[in-house]
BAMI-322748 format. One line per 4 residues: number of its first residue (from 1); their letters; for each residue x, y, z of C-alpha. Coordinates in steps of 0.25 Angstrom, whole numbers, plus 5000, padded with zeros to 4 digits. Example, Ala and Ser with C-alpha at 12.3 -4.5 7.8 and 13.67 -1.06 7.14 Angstrom:
# residues 2
1	AS	5049/4982/5031; 5055/4996/5029
//
This chain:
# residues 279
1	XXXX	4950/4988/5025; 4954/4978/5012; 4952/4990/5001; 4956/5003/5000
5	XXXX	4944/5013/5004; 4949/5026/5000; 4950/5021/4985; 4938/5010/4983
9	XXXX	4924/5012/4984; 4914/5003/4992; 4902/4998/4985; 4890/4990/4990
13	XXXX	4878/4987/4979; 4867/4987/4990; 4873/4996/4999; 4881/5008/4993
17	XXXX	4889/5019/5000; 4879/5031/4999; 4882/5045/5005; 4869/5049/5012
21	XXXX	4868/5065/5015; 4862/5063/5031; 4858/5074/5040; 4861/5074/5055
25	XXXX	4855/5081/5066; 4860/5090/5076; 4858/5100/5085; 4845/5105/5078
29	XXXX	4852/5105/5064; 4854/5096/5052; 4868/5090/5050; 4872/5087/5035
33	XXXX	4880/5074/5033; 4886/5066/5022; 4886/5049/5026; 4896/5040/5018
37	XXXX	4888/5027/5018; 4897/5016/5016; 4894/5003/5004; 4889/4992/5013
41	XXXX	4878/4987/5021; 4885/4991/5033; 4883/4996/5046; 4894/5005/5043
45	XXXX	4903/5011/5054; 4903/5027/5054; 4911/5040/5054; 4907/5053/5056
49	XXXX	4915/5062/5051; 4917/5076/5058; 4922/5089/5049; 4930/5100/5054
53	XXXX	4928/5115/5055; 4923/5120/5044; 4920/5107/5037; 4927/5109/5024
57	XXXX	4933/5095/5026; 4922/5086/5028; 4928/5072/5026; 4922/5068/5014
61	XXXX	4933/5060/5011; 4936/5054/5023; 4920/5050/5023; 4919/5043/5009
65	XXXX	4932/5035/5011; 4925/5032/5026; 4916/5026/5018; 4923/5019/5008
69	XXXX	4931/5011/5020; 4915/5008/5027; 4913/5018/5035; 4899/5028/5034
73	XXXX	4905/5043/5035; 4896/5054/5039; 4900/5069/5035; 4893/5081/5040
77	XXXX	4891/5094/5044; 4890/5099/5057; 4881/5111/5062; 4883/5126/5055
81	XXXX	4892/5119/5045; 4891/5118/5029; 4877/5121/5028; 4871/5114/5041
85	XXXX	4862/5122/5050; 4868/5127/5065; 4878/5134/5068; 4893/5128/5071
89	XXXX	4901/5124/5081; 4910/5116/5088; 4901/5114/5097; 4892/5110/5086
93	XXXX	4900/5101/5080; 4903/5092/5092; 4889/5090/5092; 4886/5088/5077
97	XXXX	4896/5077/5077; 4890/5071/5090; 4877/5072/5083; 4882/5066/5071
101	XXXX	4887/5052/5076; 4875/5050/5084; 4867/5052/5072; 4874/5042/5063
105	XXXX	4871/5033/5075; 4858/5032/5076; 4850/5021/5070; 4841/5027/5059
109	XXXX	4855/5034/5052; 4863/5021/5056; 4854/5013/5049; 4851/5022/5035
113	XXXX	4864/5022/5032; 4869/5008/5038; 4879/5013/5050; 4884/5008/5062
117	XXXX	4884/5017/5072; 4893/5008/5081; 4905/5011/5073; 4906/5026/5072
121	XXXX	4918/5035/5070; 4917/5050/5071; 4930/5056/5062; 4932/5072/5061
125	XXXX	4942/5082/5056; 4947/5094/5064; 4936/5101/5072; 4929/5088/5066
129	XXXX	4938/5080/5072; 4938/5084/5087; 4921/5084/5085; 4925/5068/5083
133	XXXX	4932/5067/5095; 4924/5073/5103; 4913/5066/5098; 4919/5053/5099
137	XXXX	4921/5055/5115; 4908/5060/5118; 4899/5048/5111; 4905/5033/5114
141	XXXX	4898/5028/5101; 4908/5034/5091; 4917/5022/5091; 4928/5030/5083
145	XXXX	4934/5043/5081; 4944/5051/5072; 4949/5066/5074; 4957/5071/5059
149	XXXX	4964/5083/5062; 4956/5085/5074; 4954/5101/5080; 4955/5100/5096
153	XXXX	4946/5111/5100; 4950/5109/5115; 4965/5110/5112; 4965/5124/5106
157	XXXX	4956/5129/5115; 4964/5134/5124; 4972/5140/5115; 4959/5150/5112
161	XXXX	4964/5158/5122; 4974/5164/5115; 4968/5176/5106; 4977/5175/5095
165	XXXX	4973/5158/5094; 4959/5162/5096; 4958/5172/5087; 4963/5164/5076
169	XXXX	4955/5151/5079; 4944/5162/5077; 4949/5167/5065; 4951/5154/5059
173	XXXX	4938/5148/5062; 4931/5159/5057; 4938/5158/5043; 4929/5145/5043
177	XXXX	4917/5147/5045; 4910/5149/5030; 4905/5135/5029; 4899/5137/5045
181	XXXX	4887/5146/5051; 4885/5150/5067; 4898/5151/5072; 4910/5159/5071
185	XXXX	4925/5158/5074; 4925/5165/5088; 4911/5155/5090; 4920/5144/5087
189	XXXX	4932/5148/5096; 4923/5151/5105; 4918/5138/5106; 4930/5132/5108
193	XXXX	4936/5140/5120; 4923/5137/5128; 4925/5120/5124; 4939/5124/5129
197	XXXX	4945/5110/5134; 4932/5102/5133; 4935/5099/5117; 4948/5096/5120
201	XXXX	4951/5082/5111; 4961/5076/5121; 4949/5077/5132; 4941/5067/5125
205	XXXX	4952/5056/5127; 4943/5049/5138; 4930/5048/5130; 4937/5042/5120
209	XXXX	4944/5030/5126; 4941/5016/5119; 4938/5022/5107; 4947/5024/5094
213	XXXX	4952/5038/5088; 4960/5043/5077; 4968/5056/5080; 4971/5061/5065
217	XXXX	4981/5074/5066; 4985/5082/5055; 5001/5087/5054; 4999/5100/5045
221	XXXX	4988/5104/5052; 4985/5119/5057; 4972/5118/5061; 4974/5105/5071
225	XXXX	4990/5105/5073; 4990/5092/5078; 5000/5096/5090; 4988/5102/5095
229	XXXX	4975/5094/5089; 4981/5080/5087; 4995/5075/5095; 4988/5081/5109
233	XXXX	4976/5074/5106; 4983/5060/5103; 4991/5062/5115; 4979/5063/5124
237	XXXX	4972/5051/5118; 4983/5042/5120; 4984/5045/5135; 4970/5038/5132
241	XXXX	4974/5024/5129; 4959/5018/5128; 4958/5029/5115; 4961/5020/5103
245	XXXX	4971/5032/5096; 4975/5033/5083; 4981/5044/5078; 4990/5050/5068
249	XXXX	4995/5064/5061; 4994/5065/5046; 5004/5076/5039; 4991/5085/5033
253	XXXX	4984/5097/5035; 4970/5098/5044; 4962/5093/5033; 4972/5083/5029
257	XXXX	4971/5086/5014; 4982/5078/5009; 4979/5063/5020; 4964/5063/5016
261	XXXX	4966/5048/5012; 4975/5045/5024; 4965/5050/5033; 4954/5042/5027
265	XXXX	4964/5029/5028; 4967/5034/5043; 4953/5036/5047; 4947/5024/5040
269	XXXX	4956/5013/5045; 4954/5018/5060; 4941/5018/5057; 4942/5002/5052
273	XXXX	4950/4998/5063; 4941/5004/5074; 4927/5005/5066; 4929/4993/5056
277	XXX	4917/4991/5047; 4911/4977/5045; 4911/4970/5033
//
């Protein structure tokens, strides 16, 4: 892009960026969402950006400068989550995010809020992050994908089996549950050890060939140390050559509190290379 969209604003007198509170629907309950429409008559291409567990970083940022750069950014919460009804899950999550990208697709919401549902992007951080992935390899549409500081559930699974890793991913889980409702830390471990290898993030390497994928690890990070969530990963994909990799390892913590701008700068210029908007 010819200016610098972390520091100047886009304007449009006829068609101003807006930021529409939306609802999604989903399994029986209403999801809450944030959409950053950009300046422009568009269609414009879109992301839908995936949080983590429990969601205290939603991404704001990275959305509004998302939008800035012309692309619509969708934030939201998924199920049992900040206020929203249901209870949580992984399980839940998946399918929230699923539901999510199909929603933005279909006419009536493409139209209101002048999308183009044949460029779309799914981006999530942490448990967010392999929600991306795995909704990426299970719907062909998502033409992009990007995992920040991705969590691969099926990588530790296996390693539930020891009592003292176990009891600690309890204990952790636990200790973040105050903004959730309908689950529990043994719920949640649970879960996991009966997905075991089926949410393994190297096992999706086949569904998605042909299609491009940013790997964002994170070097100072003890909740997805990327010797474990990001390098295997990597490793795995490039056996795949038909997957268009890119990746990298930033020097930050899982939140990456101090490369905020550099992973806006990151994200949006794979984004332009693979997702380009016109005009």
């Amino acid at each position: 892009m010819t200016t610098d969209f972390l520091m100047t604003d886009s304007r449009h007198a006829d068609t101003p960026a807006s930021t529409p509170a939306v609802t999604l629907a989903s399994g029986g309950e209403t999801l809450l969402g944030v959409l950053h429409v950009p300046a422009g008559a568009g269609p414009h291409p879109i992301a839908v950006l995936l949080h983590g567990f429990p969601g205290n970083e939603r991404n704001f940022d990275l959305a509004h400068a998302l939008r800035r750069a012309g692309y619509a950014a969708l934030v939201f919460h998924y199920r049992g989550s900040w206020g929203v009804g249901g209870a949580w899950s992984w399980r839940n999550v998946l399918d929230d995010a699923a539901q999510a990208v199909a929603s933005v697709q279909e006419n009536a919401f493409s139209t209101a809020y002048r999308l183009d549902p044949g460029r779309l992007a799914v981006i999530g951080h942490s448990a967010g992050g392999f929600a991306a992935l795995m909704t990426a390899a299970a719907d062909p549409t998502v033409g992009a994908v990007v995992s920040v500081a991705g969590f691969d559930f099926g990588a530790v699974s296996a390693d539930l089996a020891d009592p003292a890793v176990r009891a600690a991913y309890v204990q952790d889980w636990d200790g973040e549950l105050l903004p959730l409702r309908g689950t529990s830390g043994e719920a949640l471990v649970a879960e996991v050890e009966a997905a075991g290898q089926s949410w393994s993030l190297a096992g999706l390497a086949p569904r998605l060939m042909g299609r491009p994928v940013l790997l964002v690890g994170t070097g100072r990070d003890p909740v997805a140390p990327p010797d474990v969530h990001h390098s295997p990963l990597v490793e795995a994909y490039r056996a795949h050559p038909a997957i268009r990799l890119e990746h990298q390892v930033f020097p930050t913590d899982h939140a990456l509190s101090d490369h905020r701008v550099t992973l806006a700068r990151s994200v949006t210029s794979f984004l332009d290379r693979h997702l380009r908007p016109v005009g």
